[in-house]
C-alpha positions as CSV (number, residue, x, y, z in Angstrom):
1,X,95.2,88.7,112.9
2,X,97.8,91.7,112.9
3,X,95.6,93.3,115.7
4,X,95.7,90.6,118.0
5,X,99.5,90.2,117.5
6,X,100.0,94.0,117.5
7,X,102.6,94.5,120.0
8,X,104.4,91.2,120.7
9,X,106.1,91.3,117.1
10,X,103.9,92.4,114.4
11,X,104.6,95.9,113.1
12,X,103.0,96.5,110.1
13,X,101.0,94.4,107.2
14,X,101.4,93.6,103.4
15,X,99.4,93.3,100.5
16,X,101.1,91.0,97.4
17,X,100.0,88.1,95.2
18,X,99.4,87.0,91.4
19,X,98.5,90.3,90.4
20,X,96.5,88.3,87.4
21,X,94.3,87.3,89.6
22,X,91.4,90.1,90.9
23,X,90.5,93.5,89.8
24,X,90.0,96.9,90.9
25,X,87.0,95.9,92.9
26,X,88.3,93.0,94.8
27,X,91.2,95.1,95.3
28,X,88.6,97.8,96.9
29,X,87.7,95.1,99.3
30,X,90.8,95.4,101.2
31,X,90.7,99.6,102.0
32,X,89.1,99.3,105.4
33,X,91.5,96.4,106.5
34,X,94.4,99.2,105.5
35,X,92.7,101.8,106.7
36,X,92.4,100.2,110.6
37,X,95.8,99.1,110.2
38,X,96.8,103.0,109.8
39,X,94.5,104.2,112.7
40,X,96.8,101.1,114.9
41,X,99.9,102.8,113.6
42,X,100.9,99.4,112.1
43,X,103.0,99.7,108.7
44,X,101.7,99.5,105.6
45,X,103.7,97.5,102.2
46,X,101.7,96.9,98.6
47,X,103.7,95.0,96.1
48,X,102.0,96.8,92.7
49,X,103.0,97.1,89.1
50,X,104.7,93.4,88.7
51,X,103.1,92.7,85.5
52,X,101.3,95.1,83.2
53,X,98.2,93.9,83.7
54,X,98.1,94.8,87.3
55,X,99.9,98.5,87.0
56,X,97.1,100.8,85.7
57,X,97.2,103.9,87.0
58,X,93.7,103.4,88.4
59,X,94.7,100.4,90.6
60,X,97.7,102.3,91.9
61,X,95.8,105.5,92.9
62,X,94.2,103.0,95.0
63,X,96.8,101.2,96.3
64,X,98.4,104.6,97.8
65,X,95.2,106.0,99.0
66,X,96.2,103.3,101.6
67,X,99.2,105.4,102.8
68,X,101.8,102.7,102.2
69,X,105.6,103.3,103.8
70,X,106.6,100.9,101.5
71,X,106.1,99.9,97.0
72,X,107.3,96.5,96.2
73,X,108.1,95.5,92.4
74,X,107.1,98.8,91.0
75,X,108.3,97.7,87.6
76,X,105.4,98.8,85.4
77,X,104.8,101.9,86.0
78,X,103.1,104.9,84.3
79,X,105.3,108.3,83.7
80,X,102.0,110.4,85.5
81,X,102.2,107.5,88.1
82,X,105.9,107.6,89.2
83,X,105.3,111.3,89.2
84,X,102.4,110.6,92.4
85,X,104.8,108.2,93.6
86,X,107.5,111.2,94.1
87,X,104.9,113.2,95.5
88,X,104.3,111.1,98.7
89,X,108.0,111.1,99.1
90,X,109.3,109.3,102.2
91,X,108.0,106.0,100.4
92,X,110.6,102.8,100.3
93,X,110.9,101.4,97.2
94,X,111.7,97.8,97.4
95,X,113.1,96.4,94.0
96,X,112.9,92.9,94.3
97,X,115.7,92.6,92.4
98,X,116.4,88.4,92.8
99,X,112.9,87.9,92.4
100,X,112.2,90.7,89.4
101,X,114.9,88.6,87.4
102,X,113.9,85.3,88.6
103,X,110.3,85.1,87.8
104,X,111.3,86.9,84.0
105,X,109.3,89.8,85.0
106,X,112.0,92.2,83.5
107,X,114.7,91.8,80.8
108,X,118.3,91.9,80.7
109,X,119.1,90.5,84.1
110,X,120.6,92.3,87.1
111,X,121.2,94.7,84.6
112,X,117.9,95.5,83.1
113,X,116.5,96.0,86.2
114,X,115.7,99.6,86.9
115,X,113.1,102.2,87.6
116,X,113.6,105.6,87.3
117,X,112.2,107.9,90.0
118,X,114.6,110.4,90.2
């Protein structure tokens, strides 16, 4: 669908959901979809790491093997994997702040809301 939209609006494509609900190999699925949308020059956002049972480190090798421009949620996240994450630099990091607290995926509030990448 992005293809045949490219160019009258859509510029890039997202990956995001219950991260409860799949594993590494339905996950696998989607590579060649990401990988076309890079040859197109389309942008590229995963929302990872929103719950602990999506954010092993082998699912978010994956997930950046696809090149993203942008990390969404990013909560629960390994030491050796915020240490990839670095390496790519360039990368957006979108917080999600409203929805983080919202949905109780972190504690404290606004205020308990943080990752540490620097």
């Amino acid at each position: 669908m992005a293809t045949r939209f490219l160019g009258k609006g859509v510029v890039g494509i997202d990956l995001c959901g219950d991260p409860a609900a799949g594993s590494i190999s339905s996950l696998s699925a989607f590579t060649p979809v990401f990988q076309k949308a890079r040859a197109l020059g389309l942008g590229v956002t995963v929302h990872f790491a929103e719950a602990e049972c999506s954010g092993t480190d082998a699912e978010l090798q994956l997930l950046l093997s696809w090149q993203p421009d942008r990390l969404g949620h990013v909560i629960c996240v390994s030491d050796t994997m915020k240490q990839e994450i670095k390496k790519k630099g360039g990368l957006g990091l979108e917080l999600c702040l409203s929805c983080n607290v919202h949905a109780g995926m972190v504690s404290g509030g606004f205020e308990g809301q943080y990752v540490k990448f620097i």
